[in-house]
C-alpha positions in Angstrom: 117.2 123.3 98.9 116.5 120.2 100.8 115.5 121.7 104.1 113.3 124.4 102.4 110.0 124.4 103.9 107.1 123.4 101.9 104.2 126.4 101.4 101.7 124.3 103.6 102.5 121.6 105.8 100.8 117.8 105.7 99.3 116.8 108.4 98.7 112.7 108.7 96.9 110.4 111.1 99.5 107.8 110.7 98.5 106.0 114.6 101.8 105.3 115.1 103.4 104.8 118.9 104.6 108.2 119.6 101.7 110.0 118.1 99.0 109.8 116.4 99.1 113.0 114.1 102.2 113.9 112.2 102.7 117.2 111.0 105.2 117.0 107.8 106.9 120.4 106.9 109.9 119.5 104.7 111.3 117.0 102.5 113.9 115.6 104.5 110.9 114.9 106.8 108.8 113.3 104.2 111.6 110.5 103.5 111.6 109.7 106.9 107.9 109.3 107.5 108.2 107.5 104.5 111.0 105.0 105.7 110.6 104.8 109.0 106.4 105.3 109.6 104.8 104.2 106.6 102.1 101.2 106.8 102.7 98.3 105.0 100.4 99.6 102.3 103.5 100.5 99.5 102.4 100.7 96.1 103.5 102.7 93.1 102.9 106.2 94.6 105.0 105.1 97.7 107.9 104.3 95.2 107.5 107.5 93.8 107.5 109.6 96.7 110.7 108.2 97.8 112.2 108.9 94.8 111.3 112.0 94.4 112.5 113.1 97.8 115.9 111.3 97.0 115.9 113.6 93.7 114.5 116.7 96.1 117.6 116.1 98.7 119.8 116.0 95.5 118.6 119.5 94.6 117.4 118.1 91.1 113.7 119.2 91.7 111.7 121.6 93.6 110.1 120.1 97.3 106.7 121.0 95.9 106.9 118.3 93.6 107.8 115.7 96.8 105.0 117.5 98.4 102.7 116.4 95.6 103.9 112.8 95.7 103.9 112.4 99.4 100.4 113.6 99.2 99.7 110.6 96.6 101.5 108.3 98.6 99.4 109.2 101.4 95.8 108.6 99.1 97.3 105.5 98.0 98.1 103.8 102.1 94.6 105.0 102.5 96.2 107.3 105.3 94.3 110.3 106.7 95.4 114.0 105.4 93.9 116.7 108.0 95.6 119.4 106.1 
């Protein structure tokens, strides 16, 4: 289950040093960005996100619902969705 693709990508503007757009397509990609690419900017939806893609990698719910709160987390860092 955790490397099921989600129905439509994400696509950030994160600015980070190897590019500037980040296309996200899975789950196990989502924790990452979220670990290793996130700003600063970590509130509650960030929380969220990452433990709902620990529960996502654990099969325990479906990667749309990690999709939904990576999508948060991204409103919430003020980061840029193109998609």
């Amino acid at each position: 289950m955790n490397s099921v693709k989600w129905h439509t990508s994400v696509v950030l503007n994160l600015k980070t040093n190897s590019s500037e757009m980040q296309a996200i397509t899975n789950t196990r990609e989502a924790a990452h960005c979220l670990l290793v690419h996130w700003p600063d900017e970590r509130g509650e939806a960030y929380h969220r996100a990452i433990r709902t893609c620990g529960l996502v990698l654990r099969g325990l719910v479906t990667p749309e619902i990690a999709r939904q709160t990576f999508l948060a987390a991204a409103h919430e860092s003020s980061i840029s969705v193109l998609s």
